[in-house]
CHARMM internal coordinates of N, CA and C (Angstrom, degrees):
IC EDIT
DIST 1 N 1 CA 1.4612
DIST 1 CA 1 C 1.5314
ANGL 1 N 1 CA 1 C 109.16
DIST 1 C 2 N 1.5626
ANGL 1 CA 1 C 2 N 107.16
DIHE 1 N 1 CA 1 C 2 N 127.76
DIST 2 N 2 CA 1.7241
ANGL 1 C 2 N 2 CA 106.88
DIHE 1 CA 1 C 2 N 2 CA 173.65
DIST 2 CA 2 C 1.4529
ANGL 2 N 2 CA 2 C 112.67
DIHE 1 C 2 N 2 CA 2 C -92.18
DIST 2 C 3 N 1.2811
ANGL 2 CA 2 C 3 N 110.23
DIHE 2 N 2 CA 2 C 3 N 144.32
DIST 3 N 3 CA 1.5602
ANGL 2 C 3 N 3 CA 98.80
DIHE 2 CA 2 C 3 N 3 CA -177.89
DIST 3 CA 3 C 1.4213
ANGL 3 N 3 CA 3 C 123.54
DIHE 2 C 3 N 3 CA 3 C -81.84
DIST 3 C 4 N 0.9036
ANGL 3 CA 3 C 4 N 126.39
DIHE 3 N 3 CA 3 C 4 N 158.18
DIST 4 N 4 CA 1.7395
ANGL 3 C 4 N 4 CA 144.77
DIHE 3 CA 3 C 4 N 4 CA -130.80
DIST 4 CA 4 C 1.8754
ANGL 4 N 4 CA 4 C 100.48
DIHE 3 C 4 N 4 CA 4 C -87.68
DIST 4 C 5 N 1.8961
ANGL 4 CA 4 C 5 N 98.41
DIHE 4 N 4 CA 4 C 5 N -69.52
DIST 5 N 5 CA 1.3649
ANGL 4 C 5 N 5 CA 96.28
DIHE 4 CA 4 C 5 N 5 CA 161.10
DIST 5 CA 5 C 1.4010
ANGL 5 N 5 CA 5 C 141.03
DIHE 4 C 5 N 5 CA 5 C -14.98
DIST 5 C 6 N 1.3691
ANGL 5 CA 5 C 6 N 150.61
DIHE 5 N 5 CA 5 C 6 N 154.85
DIST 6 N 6 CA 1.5767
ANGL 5 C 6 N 6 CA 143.58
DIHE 5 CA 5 C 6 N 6 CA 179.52
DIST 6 CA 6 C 1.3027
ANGL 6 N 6 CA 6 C 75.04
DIHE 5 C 6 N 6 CA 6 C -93.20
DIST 6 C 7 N 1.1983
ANGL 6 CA 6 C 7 N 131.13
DIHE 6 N 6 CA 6 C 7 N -102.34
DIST 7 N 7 CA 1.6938
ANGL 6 C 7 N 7 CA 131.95
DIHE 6 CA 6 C 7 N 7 CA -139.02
DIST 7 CA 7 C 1.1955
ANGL 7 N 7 CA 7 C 97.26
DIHE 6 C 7 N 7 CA 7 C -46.34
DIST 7 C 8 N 1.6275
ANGL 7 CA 7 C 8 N 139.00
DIHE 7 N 7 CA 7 C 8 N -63.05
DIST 8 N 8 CA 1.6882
ANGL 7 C 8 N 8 CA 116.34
DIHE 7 CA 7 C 8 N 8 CA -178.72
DIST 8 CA 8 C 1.2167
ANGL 8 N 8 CA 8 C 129.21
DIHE 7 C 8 N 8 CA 8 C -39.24
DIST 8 C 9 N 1.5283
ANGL 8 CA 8 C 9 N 105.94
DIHE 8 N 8 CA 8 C 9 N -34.19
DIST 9 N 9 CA 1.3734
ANGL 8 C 9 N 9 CA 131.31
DIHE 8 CA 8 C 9 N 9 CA -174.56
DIST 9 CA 9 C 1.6639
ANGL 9 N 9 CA 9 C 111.95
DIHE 8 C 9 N 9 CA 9 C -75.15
DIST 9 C 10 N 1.2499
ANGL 9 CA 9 C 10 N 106.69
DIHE 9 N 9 CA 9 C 10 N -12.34
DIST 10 N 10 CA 1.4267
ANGL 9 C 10 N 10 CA 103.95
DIHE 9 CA 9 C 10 N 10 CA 171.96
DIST 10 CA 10 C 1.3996
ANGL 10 N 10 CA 10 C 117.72
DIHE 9 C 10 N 10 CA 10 C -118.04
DIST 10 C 11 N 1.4335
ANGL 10 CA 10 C 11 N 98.79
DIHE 10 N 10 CA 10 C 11 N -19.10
DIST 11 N 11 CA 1.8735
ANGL 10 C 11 N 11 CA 92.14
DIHE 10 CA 10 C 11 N 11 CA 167.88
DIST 11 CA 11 C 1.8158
ANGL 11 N 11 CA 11 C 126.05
DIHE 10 C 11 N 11 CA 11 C -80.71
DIST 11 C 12 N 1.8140
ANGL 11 CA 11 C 12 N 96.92
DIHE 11 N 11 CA 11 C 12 N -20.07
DIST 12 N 12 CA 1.0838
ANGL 11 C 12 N 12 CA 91.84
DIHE 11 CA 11 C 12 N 12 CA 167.60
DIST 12 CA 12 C 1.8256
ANGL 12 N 12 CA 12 C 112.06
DIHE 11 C 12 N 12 CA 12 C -83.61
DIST 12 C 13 N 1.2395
ANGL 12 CA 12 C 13 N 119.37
DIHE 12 N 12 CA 12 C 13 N -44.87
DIST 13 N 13 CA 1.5826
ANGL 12 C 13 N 13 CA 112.55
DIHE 12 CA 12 C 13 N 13 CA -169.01
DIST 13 CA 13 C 1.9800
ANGL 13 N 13 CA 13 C 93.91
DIHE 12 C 13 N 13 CA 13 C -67.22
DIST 13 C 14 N 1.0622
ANGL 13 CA 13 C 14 N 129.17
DIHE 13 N 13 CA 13 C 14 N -1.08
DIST 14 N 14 CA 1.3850
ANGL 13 C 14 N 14 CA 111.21
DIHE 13 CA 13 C 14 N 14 CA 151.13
DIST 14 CA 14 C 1.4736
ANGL 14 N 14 CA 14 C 153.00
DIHE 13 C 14 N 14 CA 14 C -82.45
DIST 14 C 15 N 1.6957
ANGL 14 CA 14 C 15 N 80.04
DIHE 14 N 14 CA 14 C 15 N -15.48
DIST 15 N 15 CA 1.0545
ANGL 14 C 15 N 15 CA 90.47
DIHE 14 CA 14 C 15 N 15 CA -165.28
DIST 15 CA 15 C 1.8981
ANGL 15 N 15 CA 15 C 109.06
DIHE 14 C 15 N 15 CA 15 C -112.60
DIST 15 C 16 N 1.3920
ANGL 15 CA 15 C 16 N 99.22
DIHE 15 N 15 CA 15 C 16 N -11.83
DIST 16 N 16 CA 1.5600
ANGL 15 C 16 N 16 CA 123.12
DIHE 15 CA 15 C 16 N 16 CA 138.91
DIST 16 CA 16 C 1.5274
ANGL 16 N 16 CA 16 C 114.25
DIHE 15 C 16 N 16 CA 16 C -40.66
DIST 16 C 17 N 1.6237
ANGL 16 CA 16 C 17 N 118.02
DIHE 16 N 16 CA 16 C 17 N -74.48
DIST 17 N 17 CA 0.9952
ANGL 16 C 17 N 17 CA 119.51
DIHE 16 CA 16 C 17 N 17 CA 156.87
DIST 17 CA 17 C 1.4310
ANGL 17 N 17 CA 17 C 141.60
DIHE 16 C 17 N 17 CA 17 C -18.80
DIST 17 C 18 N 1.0179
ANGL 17 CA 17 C 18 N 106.86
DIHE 17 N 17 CA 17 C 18 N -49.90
DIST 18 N 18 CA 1.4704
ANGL 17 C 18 N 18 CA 126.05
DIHE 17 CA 17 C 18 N 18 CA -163.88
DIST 18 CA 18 C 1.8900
ANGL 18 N 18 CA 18 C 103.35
DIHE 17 C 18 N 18 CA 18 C -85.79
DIST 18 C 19 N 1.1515
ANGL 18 CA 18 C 19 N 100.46
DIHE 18 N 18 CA 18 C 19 N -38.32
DIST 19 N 19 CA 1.2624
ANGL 18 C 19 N 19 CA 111.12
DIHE 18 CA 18 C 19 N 19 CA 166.34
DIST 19 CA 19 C 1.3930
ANGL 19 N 19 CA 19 C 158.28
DIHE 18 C 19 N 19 CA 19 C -118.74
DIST 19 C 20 N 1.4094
ANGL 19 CA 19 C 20 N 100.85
DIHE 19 N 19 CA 19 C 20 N 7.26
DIST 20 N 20 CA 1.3177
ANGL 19 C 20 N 20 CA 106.70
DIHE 19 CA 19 C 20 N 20 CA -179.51
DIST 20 CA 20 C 1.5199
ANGL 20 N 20 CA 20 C 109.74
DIHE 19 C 20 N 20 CA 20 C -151.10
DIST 20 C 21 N 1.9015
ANGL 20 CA 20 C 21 N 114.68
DIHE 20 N 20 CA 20 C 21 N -4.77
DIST 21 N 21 CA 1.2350
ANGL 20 C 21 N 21 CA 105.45
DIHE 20 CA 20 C 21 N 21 CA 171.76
DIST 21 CA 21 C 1.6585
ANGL 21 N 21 CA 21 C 91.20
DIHE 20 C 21 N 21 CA 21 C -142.75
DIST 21 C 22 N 1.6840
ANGL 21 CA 21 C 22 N 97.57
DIHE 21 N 21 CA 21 C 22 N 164.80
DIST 22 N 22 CA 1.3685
ANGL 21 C 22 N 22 CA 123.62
DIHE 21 CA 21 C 22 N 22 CA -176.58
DIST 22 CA 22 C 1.6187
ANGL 22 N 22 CA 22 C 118.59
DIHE 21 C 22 N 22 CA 22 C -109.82
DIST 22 C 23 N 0.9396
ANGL 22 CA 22 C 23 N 95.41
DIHE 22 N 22 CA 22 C 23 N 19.70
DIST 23 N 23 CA 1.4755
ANGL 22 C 23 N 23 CA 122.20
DIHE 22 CA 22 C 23 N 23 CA -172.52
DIST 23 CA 23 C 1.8394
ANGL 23 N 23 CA 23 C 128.06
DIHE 22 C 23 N 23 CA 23 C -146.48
DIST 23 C 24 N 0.9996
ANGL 23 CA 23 C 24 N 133.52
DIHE 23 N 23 CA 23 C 24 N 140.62
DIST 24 N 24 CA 1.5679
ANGL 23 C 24 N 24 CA 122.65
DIHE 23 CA 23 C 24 N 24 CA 132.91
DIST 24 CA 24 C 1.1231
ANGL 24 N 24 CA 24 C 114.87
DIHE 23 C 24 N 24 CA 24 C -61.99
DIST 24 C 25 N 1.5384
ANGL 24 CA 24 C 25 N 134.85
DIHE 24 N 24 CA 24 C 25 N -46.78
DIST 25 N 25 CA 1.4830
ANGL 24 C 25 N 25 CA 108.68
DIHE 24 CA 24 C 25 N 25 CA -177.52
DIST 25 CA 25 C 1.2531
ANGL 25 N 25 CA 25 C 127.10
DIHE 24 C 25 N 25 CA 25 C -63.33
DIST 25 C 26 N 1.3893
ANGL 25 CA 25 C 26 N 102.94
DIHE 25 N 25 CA 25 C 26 N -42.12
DIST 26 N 26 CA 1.4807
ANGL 25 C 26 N 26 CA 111.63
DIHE 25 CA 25 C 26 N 26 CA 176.80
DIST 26 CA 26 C 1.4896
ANGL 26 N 26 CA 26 C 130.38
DIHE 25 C 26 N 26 CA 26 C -57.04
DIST 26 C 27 N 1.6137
ANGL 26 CA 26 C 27 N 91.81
DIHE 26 N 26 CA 26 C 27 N -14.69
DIST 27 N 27 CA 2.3566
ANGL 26 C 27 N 27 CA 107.61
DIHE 26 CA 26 C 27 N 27 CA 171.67
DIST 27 CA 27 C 1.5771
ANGL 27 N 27 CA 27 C 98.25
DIHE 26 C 27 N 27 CA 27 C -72.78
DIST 27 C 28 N 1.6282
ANGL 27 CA 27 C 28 N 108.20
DIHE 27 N 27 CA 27 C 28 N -35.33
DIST 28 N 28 CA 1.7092
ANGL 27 C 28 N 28 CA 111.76
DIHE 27 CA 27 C 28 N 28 CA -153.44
DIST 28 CA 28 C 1.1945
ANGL 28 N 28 CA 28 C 84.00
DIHE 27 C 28 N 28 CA 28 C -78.59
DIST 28 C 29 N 1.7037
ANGL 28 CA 28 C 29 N 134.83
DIHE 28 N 28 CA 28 C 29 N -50.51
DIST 29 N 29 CA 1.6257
ANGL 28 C 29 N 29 CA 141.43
DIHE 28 CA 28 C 29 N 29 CA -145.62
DIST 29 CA 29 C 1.9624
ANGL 29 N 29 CA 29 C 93.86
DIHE 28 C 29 N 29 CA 29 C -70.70
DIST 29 C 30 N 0.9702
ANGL 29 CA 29 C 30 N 101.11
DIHE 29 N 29 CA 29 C 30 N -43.55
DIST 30 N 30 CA 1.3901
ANGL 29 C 30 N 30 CA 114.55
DIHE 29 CA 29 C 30 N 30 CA -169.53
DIST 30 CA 30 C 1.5319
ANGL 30 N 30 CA 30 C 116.22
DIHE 29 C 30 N 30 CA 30 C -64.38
DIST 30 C 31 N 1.5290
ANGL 30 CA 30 C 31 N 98.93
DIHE 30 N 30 CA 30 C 31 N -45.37
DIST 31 N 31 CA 1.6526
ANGL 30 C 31 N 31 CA 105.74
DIHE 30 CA 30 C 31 N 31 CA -164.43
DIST 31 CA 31 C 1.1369
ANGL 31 N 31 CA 31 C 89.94
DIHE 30 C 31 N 31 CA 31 C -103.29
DIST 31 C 32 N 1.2882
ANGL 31 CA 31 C 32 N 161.97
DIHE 31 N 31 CA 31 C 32 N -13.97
DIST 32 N 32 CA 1.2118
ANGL 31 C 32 N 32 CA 167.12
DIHE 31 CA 31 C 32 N 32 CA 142.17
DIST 32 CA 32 C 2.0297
ANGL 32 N 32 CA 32 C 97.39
DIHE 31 C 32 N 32 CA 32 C 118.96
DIST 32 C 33 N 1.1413
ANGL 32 CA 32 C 33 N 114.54
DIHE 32 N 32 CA 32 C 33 N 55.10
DIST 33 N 33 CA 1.7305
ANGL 32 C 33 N 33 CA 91.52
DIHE 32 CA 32 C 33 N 33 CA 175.86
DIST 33 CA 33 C 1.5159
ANGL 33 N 33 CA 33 C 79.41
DIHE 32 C 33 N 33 CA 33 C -130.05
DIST 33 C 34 N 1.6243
ANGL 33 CA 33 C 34 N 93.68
DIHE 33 N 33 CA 33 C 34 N 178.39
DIST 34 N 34 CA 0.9932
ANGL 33 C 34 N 34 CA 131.66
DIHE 33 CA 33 C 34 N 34 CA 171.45
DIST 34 CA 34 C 2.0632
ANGL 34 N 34 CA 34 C 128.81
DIHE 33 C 34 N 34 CA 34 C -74.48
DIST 34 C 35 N 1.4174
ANGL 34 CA 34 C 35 N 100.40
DIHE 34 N 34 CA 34 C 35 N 115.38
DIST 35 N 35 CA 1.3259
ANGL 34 C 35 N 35 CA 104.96
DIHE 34 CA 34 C 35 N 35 CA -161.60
DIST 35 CA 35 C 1.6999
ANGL 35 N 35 CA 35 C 109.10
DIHE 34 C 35 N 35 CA 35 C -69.58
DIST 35 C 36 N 0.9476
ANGL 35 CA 35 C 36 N 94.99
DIHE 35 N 35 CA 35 C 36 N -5.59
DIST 36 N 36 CA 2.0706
ANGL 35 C 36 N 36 CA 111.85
DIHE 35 CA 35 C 36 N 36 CA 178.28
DIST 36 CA 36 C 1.0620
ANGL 36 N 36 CA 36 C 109.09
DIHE 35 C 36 N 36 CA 36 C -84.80
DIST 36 C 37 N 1.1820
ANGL 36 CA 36 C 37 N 136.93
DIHE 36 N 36 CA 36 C 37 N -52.59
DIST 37 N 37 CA 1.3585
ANGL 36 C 37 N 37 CA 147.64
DIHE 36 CA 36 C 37 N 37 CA -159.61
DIST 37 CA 37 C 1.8362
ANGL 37 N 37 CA 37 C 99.86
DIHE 36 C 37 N 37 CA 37 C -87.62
DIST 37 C 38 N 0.9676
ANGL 37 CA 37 C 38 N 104.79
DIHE 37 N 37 CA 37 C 38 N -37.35
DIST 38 N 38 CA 1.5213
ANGL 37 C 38 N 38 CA 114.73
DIHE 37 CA 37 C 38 N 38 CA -176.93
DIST 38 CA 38 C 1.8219
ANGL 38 N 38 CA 38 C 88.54
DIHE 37 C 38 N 38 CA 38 C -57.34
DIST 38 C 39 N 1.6903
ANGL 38 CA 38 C 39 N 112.25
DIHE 38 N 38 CA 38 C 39 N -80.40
DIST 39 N 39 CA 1.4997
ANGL 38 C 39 N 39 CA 115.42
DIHE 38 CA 38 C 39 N 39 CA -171.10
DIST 39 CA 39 C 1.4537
ANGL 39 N 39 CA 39 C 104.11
DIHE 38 C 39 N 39 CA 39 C -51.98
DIST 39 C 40 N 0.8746
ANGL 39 CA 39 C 40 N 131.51
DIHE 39 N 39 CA 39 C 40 N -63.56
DIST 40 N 40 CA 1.7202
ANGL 39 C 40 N 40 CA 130.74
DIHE 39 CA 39 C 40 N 40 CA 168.37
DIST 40 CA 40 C 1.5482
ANGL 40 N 40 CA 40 C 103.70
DIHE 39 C 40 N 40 CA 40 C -8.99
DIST 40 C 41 N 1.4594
ANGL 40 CA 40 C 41 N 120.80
DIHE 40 N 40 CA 40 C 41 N -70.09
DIST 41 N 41 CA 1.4766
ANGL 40 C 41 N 41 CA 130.79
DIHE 40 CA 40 C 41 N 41 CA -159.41
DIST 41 CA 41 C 1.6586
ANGL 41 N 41 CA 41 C 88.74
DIHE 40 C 41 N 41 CA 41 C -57.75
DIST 41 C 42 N 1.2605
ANGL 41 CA 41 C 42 N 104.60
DIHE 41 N 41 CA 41 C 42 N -68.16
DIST 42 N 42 CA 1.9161
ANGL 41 C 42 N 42 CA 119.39
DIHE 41 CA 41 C 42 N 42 CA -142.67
DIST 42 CA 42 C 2.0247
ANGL 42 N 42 CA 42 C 85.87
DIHE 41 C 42 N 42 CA 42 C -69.71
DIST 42 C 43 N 1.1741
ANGL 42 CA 42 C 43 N 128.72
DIHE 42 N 42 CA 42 C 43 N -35.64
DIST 43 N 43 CA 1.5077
ANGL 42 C 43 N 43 CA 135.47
DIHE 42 CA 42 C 43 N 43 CA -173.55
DIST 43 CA 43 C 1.8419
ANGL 43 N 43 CA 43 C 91.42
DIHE 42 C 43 N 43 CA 43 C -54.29
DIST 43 C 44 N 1.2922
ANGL 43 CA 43 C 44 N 121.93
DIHE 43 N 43 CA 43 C 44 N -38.63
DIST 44 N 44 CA 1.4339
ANGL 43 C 44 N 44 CA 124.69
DIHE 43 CA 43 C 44 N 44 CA -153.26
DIST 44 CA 44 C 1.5389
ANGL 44 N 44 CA 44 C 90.94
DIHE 43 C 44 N 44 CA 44 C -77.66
DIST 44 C 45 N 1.3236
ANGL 44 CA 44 C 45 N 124.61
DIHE 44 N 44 CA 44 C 45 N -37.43
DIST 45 N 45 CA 1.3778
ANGL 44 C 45 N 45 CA 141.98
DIHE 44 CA 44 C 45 N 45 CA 177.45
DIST 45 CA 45 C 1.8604
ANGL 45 N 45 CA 45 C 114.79
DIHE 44 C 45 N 45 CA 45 C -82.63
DIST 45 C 46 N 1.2938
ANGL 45 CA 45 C 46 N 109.88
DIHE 45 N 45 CA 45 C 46 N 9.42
DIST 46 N 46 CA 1.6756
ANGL 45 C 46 N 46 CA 119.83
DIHE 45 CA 45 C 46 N 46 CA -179.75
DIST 46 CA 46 C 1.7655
ANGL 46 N 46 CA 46 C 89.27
DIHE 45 C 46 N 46 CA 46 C 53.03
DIST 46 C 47 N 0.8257
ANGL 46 CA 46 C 47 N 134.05
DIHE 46 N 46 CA 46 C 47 N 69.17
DIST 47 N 47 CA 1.6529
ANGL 46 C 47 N 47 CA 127.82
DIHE 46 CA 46 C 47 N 47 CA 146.51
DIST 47 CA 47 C 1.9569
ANGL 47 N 47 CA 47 C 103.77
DIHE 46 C 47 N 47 CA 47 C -124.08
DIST 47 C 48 N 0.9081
ANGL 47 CA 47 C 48 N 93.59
DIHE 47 N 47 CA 47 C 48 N 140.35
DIST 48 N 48 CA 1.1921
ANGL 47 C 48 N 48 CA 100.18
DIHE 47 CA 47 C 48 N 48 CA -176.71
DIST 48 CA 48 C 1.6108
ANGL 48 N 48 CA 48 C 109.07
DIHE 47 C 48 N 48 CA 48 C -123.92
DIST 48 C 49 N 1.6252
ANGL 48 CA 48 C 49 N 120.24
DIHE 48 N 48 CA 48 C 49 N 139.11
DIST 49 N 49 CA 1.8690
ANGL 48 C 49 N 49 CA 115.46
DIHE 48 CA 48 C 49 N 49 CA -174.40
DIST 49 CA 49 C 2.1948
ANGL 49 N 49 CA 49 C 101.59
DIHE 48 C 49 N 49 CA 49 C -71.80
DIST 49 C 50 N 1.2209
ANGL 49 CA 49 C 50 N 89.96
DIHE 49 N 49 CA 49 C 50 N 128.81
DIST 50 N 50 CA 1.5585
ANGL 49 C 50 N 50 CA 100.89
DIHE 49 CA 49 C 50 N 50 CA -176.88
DIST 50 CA 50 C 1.7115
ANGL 50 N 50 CA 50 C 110.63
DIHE 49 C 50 N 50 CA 50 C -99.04
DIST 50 C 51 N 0.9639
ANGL 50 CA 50 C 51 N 110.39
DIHE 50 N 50 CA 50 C 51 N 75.70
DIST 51 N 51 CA 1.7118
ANGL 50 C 51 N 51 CA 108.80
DIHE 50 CA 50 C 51 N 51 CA 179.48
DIST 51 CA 51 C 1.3190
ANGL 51 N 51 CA 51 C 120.23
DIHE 50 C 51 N 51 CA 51 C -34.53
DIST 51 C 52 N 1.2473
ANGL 51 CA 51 C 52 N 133.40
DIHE 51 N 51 CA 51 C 52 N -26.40
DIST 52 N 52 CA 1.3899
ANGL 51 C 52 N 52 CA 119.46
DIHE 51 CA 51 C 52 N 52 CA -177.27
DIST 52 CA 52 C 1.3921
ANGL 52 N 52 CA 52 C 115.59
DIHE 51 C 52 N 52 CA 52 C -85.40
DIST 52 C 53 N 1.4786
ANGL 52 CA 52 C 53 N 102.75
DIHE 52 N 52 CA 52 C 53 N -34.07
DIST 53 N 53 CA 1.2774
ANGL 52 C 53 N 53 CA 133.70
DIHE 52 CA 52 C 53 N 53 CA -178.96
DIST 53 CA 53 C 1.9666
ANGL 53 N 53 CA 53 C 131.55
DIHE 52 C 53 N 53 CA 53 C -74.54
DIST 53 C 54 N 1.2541
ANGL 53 CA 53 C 54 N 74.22
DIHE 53 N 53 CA 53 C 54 N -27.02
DIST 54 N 54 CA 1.7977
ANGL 53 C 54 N 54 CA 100.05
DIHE 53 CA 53 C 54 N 54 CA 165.24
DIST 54 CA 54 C 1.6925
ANGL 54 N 54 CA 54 C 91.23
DIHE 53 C 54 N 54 CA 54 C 54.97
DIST 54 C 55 N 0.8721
ANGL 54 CA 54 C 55 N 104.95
DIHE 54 N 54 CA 54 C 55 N 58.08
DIST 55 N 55 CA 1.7616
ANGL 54 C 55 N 55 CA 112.75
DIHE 54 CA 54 C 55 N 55 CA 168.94
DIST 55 CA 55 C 1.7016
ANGL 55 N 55 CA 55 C 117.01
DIHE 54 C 55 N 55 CA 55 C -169.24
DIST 55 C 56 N 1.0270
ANGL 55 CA 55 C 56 N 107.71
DIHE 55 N 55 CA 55 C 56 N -169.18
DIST 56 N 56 CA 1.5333
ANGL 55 C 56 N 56 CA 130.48
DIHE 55 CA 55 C 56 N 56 CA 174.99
DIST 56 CA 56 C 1.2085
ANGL 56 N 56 CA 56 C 103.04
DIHE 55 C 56 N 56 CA 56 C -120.37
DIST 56 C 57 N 1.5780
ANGL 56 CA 56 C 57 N 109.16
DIHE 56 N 56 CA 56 C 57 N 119.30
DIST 57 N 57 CA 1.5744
ANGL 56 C 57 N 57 CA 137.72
DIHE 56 CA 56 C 57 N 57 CA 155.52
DIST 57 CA 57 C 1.4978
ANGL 57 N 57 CA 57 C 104.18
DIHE 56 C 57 N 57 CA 57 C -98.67
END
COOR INIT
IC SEED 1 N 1 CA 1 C
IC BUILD
């Protein structure tokens, strides 16, 4: 389960990121959610997914 909050919601899918996947899809493929709803949440919070960067700015 990801947590609901934007800011929890972005320190954990970063920090997911940062360490255990090489991808956003591969966090969504893995954890089973939805890669829309994820940017949806963190978009409401101006972070946007950075492909090179493998995070949220």
């Amino acid at each position: 389960m990801i947590p609901n909050d934007p800011v929890m919601l972005l320190s954990f899918v970063n920090l997911k990121l940062r360490d255990f996947y090489d991808s956003l899809d591969a966090l969504c493929d893995d954890l089973d959610v939805d890669r829309s709803e994820i940017e949806a949440k963190l978009s409401a919070i101006n972070y946007t997914y950075n492909n090179e960067r493998n995070q949220f700015v």
